[in-house]
Every structure is written in C-alpha cells, then in structure tokens.
C-alpha positions in Angstrom: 122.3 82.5 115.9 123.1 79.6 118.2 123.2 81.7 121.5 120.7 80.6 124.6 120.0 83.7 126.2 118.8 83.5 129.7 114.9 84.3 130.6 115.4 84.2 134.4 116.3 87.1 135.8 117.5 85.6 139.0 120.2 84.2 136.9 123.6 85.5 136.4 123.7 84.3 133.1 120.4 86.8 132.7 122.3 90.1 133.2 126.1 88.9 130.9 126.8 89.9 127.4 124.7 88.5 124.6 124.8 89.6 121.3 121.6 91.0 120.5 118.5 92.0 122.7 116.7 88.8 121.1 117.4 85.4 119.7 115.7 85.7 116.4 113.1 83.1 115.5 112.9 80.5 112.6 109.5 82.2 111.2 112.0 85.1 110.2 114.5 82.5 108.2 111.5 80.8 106.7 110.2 84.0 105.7 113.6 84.8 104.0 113.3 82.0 101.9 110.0 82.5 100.9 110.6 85.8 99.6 114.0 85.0 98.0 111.9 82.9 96.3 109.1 85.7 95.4 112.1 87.5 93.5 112.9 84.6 91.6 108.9 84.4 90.6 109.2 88.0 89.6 112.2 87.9 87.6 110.6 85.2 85.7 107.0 87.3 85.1 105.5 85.2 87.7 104.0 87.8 89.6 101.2 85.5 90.8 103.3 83.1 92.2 105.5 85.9 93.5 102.3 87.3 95.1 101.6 84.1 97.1 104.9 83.6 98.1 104.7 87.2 99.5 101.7 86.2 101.0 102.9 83.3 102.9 105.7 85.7 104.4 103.9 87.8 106.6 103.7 85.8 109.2 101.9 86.7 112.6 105.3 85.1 114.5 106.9 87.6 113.3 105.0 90.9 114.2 105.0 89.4 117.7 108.8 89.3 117.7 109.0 92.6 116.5 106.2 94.0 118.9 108.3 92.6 121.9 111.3 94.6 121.1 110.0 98.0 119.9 106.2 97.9 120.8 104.2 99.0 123.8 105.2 98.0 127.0 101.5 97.4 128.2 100.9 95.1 125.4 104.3 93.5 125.8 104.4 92.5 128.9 107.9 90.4 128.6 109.8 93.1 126.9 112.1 93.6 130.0 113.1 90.1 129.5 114.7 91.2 126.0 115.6 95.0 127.1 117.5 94.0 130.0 118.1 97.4 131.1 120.4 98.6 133.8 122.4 101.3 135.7 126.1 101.7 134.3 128.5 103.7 135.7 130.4 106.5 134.1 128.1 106.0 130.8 127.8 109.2 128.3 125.0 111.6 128.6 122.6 112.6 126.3 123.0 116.1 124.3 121.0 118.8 124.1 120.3 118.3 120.2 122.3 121.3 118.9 125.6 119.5 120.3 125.3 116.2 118.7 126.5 115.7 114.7 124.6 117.2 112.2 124.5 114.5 109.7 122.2 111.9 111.1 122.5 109.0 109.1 125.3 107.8 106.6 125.2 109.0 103.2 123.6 107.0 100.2 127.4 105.9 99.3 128.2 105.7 103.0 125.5 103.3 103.5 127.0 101.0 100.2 130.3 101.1 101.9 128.6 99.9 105.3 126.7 97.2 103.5 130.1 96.1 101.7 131.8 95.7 104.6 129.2 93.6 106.6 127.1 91.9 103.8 122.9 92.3 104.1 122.2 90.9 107.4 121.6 92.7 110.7 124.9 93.4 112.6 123.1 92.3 116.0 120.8 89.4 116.0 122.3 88.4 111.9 118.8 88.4 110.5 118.8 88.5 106.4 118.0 91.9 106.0 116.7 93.8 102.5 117.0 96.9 100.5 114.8 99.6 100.9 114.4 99.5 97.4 113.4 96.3 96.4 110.7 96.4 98.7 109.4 99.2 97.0 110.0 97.5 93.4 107.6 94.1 94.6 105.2 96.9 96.4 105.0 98.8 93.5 104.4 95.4 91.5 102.2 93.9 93.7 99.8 96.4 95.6 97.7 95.5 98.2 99.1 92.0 97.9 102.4 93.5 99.7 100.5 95.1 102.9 102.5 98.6 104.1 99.7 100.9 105.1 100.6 103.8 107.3 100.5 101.9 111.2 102.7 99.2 111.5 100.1 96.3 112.3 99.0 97.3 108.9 102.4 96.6 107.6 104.2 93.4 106.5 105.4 91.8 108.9 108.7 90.0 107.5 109.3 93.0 105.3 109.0 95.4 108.2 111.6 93.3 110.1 114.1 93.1 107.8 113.7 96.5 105.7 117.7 97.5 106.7 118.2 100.1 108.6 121.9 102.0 109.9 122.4 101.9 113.7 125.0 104.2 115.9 126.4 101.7 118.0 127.5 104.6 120.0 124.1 106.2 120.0 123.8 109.5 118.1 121.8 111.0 121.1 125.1 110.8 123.1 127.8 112.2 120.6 128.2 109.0 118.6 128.8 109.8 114.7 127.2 108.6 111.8 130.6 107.9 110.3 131.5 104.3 108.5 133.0 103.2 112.4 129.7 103.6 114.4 127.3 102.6 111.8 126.3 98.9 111.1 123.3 97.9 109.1 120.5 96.8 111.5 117.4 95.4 111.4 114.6 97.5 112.7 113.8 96.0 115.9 117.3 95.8 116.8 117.7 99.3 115.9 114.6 100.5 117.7 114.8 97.9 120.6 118.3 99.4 121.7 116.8 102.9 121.2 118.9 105.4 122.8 120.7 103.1 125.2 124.6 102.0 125.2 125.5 99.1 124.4 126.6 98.4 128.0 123.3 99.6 129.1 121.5 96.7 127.3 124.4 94.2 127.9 125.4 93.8 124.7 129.0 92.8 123.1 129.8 95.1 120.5 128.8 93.7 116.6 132.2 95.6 115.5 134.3 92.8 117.6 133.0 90.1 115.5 133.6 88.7 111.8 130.3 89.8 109.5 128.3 86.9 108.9 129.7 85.2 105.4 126.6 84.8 103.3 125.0 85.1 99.3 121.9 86.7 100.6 122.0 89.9 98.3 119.0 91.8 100.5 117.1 91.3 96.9 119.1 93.6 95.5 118.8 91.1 92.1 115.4 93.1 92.0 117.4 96.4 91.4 119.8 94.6 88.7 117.2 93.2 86.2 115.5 96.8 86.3 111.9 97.7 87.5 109.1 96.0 84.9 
C-alpha cells in the first residue's frame, strides 16, 4: 500500500478517507515470504527448515501492529491515531440482537465465493492473508515450533495477522448481512480494529469501490492440495 496517512490530528488530511485504519508494515510482507517459503520446506519433507522459517516469522513488529489496532487502549496509547473515530450524522443504529440477521458469517462455500472474487489478501489494508486451514496443517506439523496458545501474546504473531477472517462492511450489529455483497475477506486487525463502527465512522473509503488486489499469493492453500502428511 502506497498511501501516507496523516499522524497529526490538527491536519485536515488526518480526519479524510484512507483506505484502511493502518498502513501496514514491511515486517508483515517479509513475514509472508518467509512462510511461503516454510510451505515450500514442507512440501519437500523439510519440516526443519520449514520450522525455522516459521520461526523467523513471528516477529515482535508485528504483534505491536496488531496490538495498536485491536489491543488495549492503556497499553496502546496511539491507537486513536489509527481509529480515528468520529460523530457522523444520520449513521445506522445498533440492533437489539434479535433484529439483526441470523446467519452471522458466510457459509463455508460463501466464504470460497468471497475469496474468488477478491483473491487471499485483506480487502482493507491488502495484507497476504491465509487459510484457516493451512495454519492448522503446519501447527499440526510442527507443534510448539508454531506458538498458538490460548491468549494472543502467546500466539504467532504473523499467523495471527493474517489468519483470514470475513468482515460486514456494513457492520452486522447495525442490520448489515452476511451475504456475498457486505462480506470481504479481512485480516484480523482490520476486522477487529473497525469493530462495530461504519465505515464513515472510521473514515474509510469503501474496499468494494476498488479493483481486488491482482496477485499469486494462494493464502498456502498449496498446503491443502498436496494433502496433510
């Protein structure tokens, strides 16, 4: 992303449209090549190499970056500079929960559909973003080596920010449905970050006005392909 998004909130330029609550950092892209590459090491029965490679991705840069989107506000004292919030007129209200749609979340072919349409990167801030499921196939492969314990500090950091998610660019919590015209894939602190905010609440253009980012990154689907060993 080749955005410069404002840190002064004095300035104009502070409170206009930007396309995502934070410019993503080059630790993230680094860490995207690194485990690209920790695939390839497992699909050749590397699973050392594919270990260290893991290793090297979880990268403290990145759980800061993440942190200052969906962490604490005491510990992340800058966050307003990325969450930008403010009043809007004439903006929906949130539902009581029995009035908002049932289905929460796209199905499991919904969310192939999604993914067809806008390719494995985050919708938002255009992060590389990976399957839920080849996580799990390098966890399950790797153990300890691949950190997800039950807090997030105790969870990989790269994998944690780029594990895809499915946003509501009209949030859920005010009537927007999970249907294939609301949802984009997200990465989690994009997701979380805008929480239950409108777009126009964060100052954000909406991802659906813009071409999906043209790409080969397969979210490590490959993983999936060549079967579990």
């Amino acid at each position: 992303m080749s955005a410069n998004l404002s840190r002064d909130p004095t300035e104009a330029a502070f409170w206009g449209r930007r396309p995502c609550l934070r410019e993503p950092i080059a630790e993230i892209f680094k860490a995207a090549e690194e485990l690209s590459s920790a695939a390839d090491g497992y699909l050749r029965g590397d699973l050392d190499g594919c270990a260290r490679l893991v290793e090297a991705a979880d990268k403290s840069a990145i759980r800061e970056w993440i942190e200052s989107l969906w962490g604490s506000k005491t510990a992340n004292p800058e966050q307003p500079l990325y969450h930008r919030h403010r009043q809007v007129a004439d903006q929906p209200l949130s539902l009581p929960k029995k009035a908002r749609q049932k289905v929460r979340m796209p199905s499991v072919l919904e969310q192939r559909e999604i993914v067809k349409q806008w390719g494995w990167h985050c919708a938002y801030c255009g992060i590389p973003l990976i399957a839920t499921a080849a996580r799990n196939v390098l966890h399950k492969a790797l153990g300890d080596r691949l950190r997800w314990g039950p807090r997030n500090a105790d969870r990989h950091s790269a994998f944690q920010c780029m594990t895809i998610e499915f946003d509501h660019v009209v949030p859920h919590s005010v009537g927007g449905t999970s249907d294939l015209e609301n949802t984009v894939p997200s990465c989690g602190p994009c997701n979380c970050g805008k929480f239950t905010r409108t777009l126009a609440q964060h100052g954000l253009d909406d991802p659906r006005d813009r071409p999906a980012k043209s790409s080969s990154w397969d979210g490590l689907t490959r993983l999936l392909k060549a079967g579990t060993k």
